[in-house]
Backbone bond lengths (Angstrom), bond angles and torsions (degrees), N, CA, C in turn:
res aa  C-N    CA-C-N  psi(-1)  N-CA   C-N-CA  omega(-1)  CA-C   N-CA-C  phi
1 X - - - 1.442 - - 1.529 110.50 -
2 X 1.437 115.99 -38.39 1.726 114.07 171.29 0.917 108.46 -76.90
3 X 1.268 148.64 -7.13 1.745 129.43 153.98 1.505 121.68 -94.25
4 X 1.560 105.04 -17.59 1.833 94.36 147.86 1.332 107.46 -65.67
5 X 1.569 130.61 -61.73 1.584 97.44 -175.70 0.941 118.66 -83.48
6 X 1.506 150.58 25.95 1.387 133.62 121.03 1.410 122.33 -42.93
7 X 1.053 94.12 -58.66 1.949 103.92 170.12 1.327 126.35 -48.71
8 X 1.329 104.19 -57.84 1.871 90.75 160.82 1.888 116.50 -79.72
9 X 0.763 139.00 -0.54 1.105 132.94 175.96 1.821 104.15 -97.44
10 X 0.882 139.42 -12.49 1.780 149.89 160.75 1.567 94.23 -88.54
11 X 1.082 130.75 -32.83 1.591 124.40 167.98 1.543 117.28 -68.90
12 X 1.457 97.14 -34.05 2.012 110.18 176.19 1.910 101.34 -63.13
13 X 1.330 85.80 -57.73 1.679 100.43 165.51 1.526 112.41 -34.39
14 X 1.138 118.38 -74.69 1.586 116.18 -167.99 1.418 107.94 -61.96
15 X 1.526 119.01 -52.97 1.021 125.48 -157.57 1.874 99.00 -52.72
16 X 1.344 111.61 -38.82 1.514 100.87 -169.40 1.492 102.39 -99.19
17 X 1.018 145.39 8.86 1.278 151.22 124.53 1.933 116.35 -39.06
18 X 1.424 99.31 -42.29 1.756 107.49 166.57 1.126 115.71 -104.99
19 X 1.505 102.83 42.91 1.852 108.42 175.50 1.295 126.08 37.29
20 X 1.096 126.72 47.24 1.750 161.12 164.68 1.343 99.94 -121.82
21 X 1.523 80.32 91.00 1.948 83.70 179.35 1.749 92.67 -106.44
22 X 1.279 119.52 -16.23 1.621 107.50 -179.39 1.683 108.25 -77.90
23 X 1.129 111.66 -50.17 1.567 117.41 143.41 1.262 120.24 22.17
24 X 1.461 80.39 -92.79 2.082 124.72 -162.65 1.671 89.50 -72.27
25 X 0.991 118.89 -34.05 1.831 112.98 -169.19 1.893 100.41 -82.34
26 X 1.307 125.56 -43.90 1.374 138.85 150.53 1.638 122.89 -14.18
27 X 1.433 85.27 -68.38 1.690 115.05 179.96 1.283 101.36 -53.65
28 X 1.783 133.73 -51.77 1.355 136.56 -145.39 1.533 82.48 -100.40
29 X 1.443 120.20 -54.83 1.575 91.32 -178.32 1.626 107.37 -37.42
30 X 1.362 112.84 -85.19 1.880 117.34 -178.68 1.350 104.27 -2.75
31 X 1.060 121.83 -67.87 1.812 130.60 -161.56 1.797 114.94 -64.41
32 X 1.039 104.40 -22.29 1.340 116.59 -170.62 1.572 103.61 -82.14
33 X 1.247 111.45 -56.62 1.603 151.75 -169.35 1.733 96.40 -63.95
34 X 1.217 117.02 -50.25 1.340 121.46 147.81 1.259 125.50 -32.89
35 X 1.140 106.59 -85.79 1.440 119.05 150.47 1.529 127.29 -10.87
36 X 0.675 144.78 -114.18 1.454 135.39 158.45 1.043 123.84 -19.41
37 X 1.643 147.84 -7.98 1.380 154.00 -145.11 1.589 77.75 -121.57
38 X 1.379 120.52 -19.34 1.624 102.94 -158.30 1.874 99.30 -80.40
39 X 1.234 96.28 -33.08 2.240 115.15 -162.04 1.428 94.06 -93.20
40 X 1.941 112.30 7.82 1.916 86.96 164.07 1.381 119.36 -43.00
41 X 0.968 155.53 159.04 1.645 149.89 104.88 1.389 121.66 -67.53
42 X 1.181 113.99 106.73 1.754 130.38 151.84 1.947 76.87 66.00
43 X 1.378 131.08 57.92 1.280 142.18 166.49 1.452 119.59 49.00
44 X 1.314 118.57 30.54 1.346 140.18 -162.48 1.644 95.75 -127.80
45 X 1.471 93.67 173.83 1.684 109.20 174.23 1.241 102.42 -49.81
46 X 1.269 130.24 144.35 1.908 139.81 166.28 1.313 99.98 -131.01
47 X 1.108 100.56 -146.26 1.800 106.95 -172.55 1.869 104.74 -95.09
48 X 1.331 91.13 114.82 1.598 96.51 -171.33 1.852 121.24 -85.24
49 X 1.381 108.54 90.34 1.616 111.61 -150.60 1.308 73.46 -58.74
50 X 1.229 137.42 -124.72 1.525 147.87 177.84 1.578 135.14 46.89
51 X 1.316 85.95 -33.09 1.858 102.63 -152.77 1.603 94.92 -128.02
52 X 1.640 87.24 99.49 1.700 117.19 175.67 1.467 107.31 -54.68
53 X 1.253 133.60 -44.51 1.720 146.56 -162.06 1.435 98.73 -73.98
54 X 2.034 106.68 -58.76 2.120 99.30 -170.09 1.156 90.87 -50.76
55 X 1.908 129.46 -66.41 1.384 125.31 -151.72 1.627 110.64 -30.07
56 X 1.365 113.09 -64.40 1.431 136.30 -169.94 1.924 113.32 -53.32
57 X 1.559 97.22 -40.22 1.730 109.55 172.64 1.215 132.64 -70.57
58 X 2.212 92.79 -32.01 1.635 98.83 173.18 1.469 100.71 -68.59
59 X 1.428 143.90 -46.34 1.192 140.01 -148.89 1.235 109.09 -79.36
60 X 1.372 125.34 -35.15 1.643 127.51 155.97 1.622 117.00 -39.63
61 X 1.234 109.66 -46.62 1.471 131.81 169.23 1.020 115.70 -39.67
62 X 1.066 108.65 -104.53 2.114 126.21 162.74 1.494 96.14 -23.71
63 X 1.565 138.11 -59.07 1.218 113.03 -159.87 1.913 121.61 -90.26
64 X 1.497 99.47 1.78 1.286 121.06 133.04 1.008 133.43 -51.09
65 X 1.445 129.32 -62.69 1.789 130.89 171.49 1.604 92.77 -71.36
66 X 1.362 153.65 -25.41 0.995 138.37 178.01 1.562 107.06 -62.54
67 X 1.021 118.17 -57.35 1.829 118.11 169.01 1.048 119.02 -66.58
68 X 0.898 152.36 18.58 1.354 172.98 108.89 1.342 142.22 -47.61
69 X 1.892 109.95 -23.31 1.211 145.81 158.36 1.317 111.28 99.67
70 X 1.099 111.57 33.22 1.618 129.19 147.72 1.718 111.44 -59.89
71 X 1.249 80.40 173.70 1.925 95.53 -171.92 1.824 100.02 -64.00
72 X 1.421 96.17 139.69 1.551 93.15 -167.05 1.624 127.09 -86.88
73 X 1.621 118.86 0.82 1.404 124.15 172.98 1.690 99.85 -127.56
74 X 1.086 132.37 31.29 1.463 125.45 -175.40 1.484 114.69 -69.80
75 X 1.803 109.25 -26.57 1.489 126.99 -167.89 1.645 93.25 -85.15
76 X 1.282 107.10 -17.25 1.751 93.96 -169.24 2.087 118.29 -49.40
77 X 1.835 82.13 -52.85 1.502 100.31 -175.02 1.656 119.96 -54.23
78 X 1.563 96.06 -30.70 1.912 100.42 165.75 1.605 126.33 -80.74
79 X 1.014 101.84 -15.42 1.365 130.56 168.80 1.690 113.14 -67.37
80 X 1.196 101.56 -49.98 1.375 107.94 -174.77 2.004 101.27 -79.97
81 X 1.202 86.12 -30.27 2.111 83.03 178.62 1.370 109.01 -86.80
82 X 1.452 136.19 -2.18 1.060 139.46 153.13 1.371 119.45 -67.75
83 X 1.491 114.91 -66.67 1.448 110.74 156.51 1.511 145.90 -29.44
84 X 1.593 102.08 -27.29 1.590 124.06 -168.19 1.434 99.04 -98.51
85 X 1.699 103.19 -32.46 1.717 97.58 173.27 1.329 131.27 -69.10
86 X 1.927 98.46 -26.38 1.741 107.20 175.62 1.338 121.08 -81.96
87 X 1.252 108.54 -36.75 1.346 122.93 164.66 1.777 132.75 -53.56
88 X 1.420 113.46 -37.04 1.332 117.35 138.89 1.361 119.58 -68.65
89 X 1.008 144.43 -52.06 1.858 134.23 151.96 1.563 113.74 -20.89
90 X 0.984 106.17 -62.77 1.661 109.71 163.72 1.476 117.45 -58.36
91 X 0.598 156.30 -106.66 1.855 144.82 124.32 1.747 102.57 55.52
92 X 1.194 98.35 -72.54 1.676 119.65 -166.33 1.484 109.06 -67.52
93 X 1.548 117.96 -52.62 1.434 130.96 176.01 1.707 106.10 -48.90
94 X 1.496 92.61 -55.12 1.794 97.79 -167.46 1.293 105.70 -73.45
95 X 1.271 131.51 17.37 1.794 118.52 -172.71 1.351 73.64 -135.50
96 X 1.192 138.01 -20.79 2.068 109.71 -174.07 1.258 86.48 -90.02
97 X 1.929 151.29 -14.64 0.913 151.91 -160.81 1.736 99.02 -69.31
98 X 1.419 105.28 -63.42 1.517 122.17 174.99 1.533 125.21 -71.85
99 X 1.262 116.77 -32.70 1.038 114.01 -171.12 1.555 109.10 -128.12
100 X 1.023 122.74 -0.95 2.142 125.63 171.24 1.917 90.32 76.42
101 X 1.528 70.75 -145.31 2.407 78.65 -169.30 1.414 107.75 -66.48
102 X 1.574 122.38 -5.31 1.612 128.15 -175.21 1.576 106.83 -42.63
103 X 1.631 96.66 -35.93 1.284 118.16 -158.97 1.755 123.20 -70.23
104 X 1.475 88.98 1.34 1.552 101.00 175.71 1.593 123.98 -101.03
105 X 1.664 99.19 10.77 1.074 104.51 161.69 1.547 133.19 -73.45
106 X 1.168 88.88 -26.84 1.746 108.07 175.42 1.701 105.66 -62.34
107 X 1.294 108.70 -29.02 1.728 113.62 179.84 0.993 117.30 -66.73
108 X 1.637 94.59 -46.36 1.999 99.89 174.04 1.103 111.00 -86.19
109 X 1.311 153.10 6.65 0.957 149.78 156.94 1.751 109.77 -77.20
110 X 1.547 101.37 -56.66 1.763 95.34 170.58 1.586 107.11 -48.74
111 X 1.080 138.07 -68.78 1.342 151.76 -159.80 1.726 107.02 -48.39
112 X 1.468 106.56 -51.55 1.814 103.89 164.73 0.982 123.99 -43.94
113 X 1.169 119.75 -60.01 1.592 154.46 -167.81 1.624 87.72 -72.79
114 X 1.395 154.06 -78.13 0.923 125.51 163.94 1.493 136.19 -14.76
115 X 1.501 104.66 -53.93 1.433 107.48 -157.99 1.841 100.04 -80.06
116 X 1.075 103.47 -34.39 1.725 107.31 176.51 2.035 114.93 -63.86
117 X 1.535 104.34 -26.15 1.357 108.14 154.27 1.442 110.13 -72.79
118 X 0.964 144.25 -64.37 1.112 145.64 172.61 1.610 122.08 -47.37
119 X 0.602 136.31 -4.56 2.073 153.76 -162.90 1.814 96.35 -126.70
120 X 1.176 111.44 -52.44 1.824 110.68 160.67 0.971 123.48 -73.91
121 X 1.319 134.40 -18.86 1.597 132.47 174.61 1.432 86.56 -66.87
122 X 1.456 135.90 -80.95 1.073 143.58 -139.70 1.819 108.04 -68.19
123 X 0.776 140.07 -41.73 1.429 143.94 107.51 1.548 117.92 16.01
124 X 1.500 133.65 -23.23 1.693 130.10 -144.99 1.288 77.79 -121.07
């Protein structure tokens, strides 16, 4: 699944490289949409990489049942994917700042490079 969205996201890449910028915006929806389709659970909400707000709501959550006498670091791990989501936003903003949709090469490049970690793990 990470080298289909590598693949369409190096396709978002080209496409606006060949001035198909509606294209390239097309493509990144697909890849994203991917993305999240992978953390369904049993075809229901899963872990929503994408979506800056659940990250931020689950952790309100958990640190709700944490005062409550729930497990006492459960909110940490949503916490930390909230952070990773703004922090690529930041990341993402400042490279379309300089460079326009070029800047989604860096995505497909993370996303390869993912999937080739991931293709050798499984491999060990």
């Amino acid at each position: 699944m990470l080298l289909a969205e590598a693949a369409l996201l190096a396709v978002a890449a080209l496409c606006y490289a060949s001035g198909f910028s509606n294209a390239a915006v097309a493509a990144m929806v697909l890849a994203m949409g991917l993305e999240n389709a992978v953390f369904q659970i049993d075809g229901g909400a899963g872990l929503g990489l994408t979506y800056v707000t659940g990250a931020l709501v689950k952790v309100g959550q958990l640190l709700a049942a944490t005062l409550t006498g729930g497990a006492r670091w459960a909110w940490l791990p949503n916490l930390l994917l909230w952070a990773a989501l703004v922090a690529g936003a930041v990341c993402g903003a400042t490279a379309y700042h300089w460079i326009n949709l070029a800047a989604i090469w860096f995505a497909a490049g993370v996303a390869l490079a993912l999937s080739g970690i991931v293709a050798a793990s499984i491999h060990l």
